[in-house]
C-alpha positions as CSV (number, residue, x, y, z in Angstrom):
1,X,130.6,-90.4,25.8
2,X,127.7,-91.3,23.9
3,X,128.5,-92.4,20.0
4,X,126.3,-92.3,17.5
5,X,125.4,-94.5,15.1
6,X,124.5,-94.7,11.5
7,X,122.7,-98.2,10.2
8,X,122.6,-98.9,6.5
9,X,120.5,-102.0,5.8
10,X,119.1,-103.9,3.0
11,X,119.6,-106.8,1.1
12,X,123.3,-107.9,-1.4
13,X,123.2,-105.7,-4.7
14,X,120.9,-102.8,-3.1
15,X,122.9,-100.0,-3.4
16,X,124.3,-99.8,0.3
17,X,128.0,-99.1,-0.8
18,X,127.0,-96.5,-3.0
19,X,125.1,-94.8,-0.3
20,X,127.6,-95.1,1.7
21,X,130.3,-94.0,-1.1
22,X,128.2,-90.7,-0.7
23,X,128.3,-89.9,2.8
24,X,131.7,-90.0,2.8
25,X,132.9,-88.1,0.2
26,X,130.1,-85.4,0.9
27,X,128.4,-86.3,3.9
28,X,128.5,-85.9,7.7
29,X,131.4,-88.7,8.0
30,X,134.2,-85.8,6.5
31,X,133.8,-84.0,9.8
32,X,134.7,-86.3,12.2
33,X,136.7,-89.6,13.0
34,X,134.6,-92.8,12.0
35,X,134.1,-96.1,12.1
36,X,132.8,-97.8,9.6
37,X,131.3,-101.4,10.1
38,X,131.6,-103.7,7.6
39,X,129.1,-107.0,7.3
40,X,128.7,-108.0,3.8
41,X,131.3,-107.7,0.9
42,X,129.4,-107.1,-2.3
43,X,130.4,-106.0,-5.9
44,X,131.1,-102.7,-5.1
45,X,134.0,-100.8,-3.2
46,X,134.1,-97.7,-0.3
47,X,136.0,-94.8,-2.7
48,X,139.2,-94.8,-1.1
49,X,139.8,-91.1,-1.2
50,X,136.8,-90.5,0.7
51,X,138.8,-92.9,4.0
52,X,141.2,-90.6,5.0
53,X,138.9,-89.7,8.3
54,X,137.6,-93.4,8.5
55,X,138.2,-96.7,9.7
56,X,136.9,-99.6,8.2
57,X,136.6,-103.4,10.2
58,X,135.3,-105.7,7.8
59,X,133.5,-108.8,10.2
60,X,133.4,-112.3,8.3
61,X,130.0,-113.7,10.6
62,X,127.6,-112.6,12.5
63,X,128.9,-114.7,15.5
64,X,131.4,-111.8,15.4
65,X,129.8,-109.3,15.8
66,X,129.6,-108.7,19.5
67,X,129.0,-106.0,22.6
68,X,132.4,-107.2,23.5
69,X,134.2,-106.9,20.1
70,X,132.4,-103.2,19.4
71,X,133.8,-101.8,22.8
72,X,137.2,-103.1,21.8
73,X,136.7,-101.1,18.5
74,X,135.8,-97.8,20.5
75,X,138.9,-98.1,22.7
76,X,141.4,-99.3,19.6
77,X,140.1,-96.8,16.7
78,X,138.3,-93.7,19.2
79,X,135.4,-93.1,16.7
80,X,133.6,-90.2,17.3
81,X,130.5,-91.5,15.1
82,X,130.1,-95.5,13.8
83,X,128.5,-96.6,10.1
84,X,127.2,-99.9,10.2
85,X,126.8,-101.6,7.1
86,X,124.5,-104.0,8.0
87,X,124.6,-107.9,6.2
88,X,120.7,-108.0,4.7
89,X,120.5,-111.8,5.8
90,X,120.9,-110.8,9.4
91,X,117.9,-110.1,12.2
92,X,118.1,-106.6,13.4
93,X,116.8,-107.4,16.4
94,X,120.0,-108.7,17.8
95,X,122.0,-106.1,17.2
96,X,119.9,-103.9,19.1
97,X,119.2,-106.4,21.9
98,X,122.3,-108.0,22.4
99,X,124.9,-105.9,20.2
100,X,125.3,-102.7,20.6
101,X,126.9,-101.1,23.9
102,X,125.1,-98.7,25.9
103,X,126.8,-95.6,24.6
104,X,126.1,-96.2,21.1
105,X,122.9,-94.3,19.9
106,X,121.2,-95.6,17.6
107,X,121.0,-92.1,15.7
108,X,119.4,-93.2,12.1
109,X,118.5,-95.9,10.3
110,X,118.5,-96.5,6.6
111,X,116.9,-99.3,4.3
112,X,118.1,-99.7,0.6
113,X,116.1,-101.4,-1.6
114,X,116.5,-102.6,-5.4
115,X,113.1,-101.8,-6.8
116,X,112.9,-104.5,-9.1
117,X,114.0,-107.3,-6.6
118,X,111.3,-106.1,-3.6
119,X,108.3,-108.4,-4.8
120,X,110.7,-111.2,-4.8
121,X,112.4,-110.3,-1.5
122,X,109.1,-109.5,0.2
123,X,107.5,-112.7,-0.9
124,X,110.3,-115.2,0.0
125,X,111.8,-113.5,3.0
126,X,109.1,-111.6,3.9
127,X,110.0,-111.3,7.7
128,X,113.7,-110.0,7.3
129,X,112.4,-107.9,4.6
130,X,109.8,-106.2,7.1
131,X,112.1,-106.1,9.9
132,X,114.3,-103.8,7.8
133,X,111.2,-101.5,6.4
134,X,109.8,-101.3,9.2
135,X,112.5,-100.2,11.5
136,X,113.6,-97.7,9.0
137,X,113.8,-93.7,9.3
138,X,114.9,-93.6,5.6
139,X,114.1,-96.3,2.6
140,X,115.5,-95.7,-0.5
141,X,114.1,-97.9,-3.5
142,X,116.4,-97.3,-6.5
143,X,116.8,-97.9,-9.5
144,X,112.7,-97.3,-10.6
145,X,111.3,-97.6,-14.0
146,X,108.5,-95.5,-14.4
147,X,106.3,-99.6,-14.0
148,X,108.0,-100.2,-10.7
149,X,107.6,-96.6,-9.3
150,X,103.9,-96.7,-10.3
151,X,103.8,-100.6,-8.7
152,X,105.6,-99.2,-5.7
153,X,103.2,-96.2,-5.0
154,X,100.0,-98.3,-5.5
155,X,101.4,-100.9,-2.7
156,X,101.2,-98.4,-0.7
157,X,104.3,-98.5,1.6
158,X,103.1,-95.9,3.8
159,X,101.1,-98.4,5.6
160,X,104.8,-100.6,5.9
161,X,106.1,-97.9,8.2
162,X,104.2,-94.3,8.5
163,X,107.4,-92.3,9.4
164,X,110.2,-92.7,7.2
165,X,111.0,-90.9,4.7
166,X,110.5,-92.4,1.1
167,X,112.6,-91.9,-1.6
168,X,112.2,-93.2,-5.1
169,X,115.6,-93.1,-7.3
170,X,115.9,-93.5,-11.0
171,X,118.0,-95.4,-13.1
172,X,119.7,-91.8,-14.4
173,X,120.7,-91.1,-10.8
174,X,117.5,-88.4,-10.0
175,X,115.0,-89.2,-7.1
176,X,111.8,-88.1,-6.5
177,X,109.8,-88.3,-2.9
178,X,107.2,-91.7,-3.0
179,X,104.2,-89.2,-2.2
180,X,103.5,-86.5,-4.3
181,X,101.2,-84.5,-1.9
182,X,98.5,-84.8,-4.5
183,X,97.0,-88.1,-4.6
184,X,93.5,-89.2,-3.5
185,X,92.2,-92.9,-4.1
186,X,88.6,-91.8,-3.9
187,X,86.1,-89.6,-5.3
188,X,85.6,-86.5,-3.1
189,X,82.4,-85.2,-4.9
190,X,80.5,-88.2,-3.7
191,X,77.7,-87.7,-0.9
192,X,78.8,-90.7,0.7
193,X,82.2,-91.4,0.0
194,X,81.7,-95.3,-0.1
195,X,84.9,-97.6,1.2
196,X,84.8,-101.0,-0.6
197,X,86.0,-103.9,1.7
198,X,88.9,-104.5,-0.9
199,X,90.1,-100.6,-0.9
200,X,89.6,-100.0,3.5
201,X,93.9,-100.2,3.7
202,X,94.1,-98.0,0.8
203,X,91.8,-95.9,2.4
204,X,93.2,-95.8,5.9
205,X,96.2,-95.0,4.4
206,X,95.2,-92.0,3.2
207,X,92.7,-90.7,6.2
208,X,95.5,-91.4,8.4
209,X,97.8,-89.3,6.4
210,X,95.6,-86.3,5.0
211,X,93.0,-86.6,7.7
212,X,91.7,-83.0,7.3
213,X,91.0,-84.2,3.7
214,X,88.0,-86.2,5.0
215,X,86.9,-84.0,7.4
216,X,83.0,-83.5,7.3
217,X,82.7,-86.2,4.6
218,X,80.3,-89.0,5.4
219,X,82.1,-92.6,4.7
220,X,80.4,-95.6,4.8
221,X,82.1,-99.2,5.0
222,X,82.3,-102.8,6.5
223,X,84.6,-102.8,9.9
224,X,84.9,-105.0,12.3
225,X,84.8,-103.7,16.1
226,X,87.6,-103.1,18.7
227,X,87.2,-101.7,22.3
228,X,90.5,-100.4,23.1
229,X,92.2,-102.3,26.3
230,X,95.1,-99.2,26.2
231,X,92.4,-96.6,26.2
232,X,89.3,-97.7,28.6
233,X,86.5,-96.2,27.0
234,X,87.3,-95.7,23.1
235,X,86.1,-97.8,20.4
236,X,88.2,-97.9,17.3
237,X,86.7,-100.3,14.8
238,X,88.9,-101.4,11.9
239,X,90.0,-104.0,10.1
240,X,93.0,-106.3,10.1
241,X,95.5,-106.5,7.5
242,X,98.5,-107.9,6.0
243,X,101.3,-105.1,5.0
244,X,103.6,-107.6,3.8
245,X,103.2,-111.7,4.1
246,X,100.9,-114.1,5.8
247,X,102.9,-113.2,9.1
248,X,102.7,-109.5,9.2
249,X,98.9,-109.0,10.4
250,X,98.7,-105.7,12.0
251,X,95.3,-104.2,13.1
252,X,94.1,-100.8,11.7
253,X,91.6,-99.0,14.1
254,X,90.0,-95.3,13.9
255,X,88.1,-94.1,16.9
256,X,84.8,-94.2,17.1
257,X,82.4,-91.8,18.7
258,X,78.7,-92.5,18.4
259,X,75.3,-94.1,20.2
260,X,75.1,-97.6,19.0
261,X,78.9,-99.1,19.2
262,X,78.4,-100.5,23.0
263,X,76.3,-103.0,21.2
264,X,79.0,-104.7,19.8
265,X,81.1,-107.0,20.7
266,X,85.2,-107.5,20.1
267,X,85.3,-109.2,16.5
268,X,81.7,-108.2,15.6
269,X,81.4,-107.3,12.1
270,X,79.7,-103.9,11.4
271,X,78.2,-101.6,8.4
272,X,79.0,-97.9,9.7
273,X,78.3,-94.4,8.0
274,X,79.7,-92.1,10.2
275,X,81.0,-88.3,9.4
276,X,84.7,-88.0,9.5
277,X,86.0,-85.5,12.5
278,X,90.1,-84.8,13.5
279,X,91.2,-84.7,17.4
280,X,93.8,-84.7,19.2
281,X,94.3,-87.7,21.0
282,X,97.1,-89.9,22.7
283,X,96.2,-93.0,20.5
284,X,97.1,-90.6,17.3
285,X,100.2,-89.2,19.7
286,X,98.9,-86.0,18.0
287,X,96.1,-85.6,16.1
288,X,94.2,-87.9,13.8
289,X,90.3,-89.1,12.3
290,X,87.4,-89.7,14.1
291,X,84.8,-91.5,12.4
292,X,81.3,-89.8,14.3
293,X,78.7,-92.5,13.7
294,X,75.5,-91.8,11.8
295,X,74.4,-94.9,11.8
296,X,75.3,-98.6,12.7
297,X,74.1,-101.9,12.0
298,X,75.5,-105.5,11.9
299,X,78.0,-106.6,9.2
300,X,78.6,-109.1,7.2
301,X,82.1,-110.7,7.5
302,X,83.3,-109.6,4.1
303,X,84.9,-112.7,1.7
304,X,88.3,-111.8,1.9
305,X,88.4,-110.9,6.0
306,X,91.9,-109.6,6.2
307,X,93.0,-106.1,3.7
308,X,95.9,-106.7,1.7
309,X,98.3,-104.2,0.3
């Protein structure tokens, strides 16, 4: 029988207990027996009227946490769904490689973050910080000011991971979704809506998410070119960039339709207008912008060569 399972991550003091606290008093962990997985003690404590339905195992080191020691856990305690509380200075990628047992499904994954410790955490551990955001299916930033909600929405954490859901929580308890539907970095009226090399991750951000608000605009901007080795074929110029450190360099590409691009090379640096166009396509599993060149010439490599966020 498969079992699912429910991963709460993020770093000491970032509100995973609370979370937690929630889901068992009101959540989806009332209705059935569960086993809750315990690998950091912090300040705070699981509401013991809300364990009547639950088991906790509390693991003192990651050495102990096993595909051995979990099977022993489904056949002592029987849980019909697992919570993993996960310990925020441990890689993830072991516990899905090496951890977890074949029947546990790894239904949902949720990152809580302390607003006003993510520069800090994202500067110092910036690859454990990452692995966590970027895995995620839920992040939760809480405890905003109205400075570090505005700081978090101009980083731009969309570009982090494009399919969570983002959540913003106040200090007085309310939340508030991280985009507001409403938001565009650049001005529409423009004839040609011109990228600067500094703003190209801000605005691939936003073509990727609102691409029918671009279409039949004419952009122009410094990319550097990519012919796609997954799709033979398709150009998608782009630029590379760096979501979070120095070790996080991710490349962002649009395809490209237009006479011209054959011309270049891998890593040649172009100037492209080109009017903006949405397909469906398997690259966008869906659909997604299409940059239909106007006109193309050769670049030049811009100062700062890789976008940061």
């Amino acid at each position: 029988m498969d079992i699912p399972v429910y991963l709460i991550a993020g770093f000491l003091d970032s509100g995973k207990t609370n979370f937690i606290n929630g889901i068992l008093q009101d959540g989806f962990a009332k209705e059935d027996k569960t086993l809750l997985l315990c690998c950091e003690e912090g300040e705070e404590e699981y509401g013991k009227a809300a364990l009547s339905n639950v088991t906790v195992v509390t693991l003192e080191s990651e050495e102990a946490l096993t595909c051995s020691f979990l099977k022993e856990c489904e056949k002592k305690y029987k849980p019909r769904q697992v919570l993993i509380e996960y310990n925020g200075m441990w890689q993830l990628e072991r516990l899905y490689r090496d951890v977890l047992p074949a029947n546990w499904v790894l239904y949902q994954i949720m990152c809580m973050v302390q607003a006003s410790t993510f520069e800090a955490y994202a500067k110092n551990m910036g690859q454990l910080m990452m692995e966590k955001i970027t895995g995620a299916d839920m992040l939760v930033f809480n405890r905003c000011t109205p400075e570090l909600r505005e700081s978090l929405r101009k980083r731009n954490l969309r570009m982090v991971n494009r399919r969570a859901d983002i959540y913003l929580e106040n200090e007085d308890g309310t939340s508030e979704d991280y985009l507001t539907g409403d938001e565009c970095p650049f001005d529409m009226t423009q004839e040609v809506i011109d990228i600067p090399d500094e703003d190209f991750g801000v605005w691939y951000v936003d073509v990727m998410d609102h691409p029918d608000r671009y279409q039949g605009k004419l952009v122009h901007m410094t990319v550097v070119m990519c012919h796609s080795s997954q799709y033979p074929g398709i150009d998608c110029p782009g630029r590379f960039a760096m979501v979070c450190c120095e070790k996080d360099v991710t490349f962002l590409g649009l395809i490209a339709r237009g006479e011209g691009l054959d011309r270049f090379k891998n890593h040649d640096w172009m100037e492209i207008t080109a009017k903006m166009d949405v397909e469906e396509h398997p690259a966008y599993k869906g659909r997604g912008p299409v940059m239909r060149v106007v006109s193309v010439a050769s670049g030049k490599k811009p100062r700062q060569d890789i976008v940061s966020f």
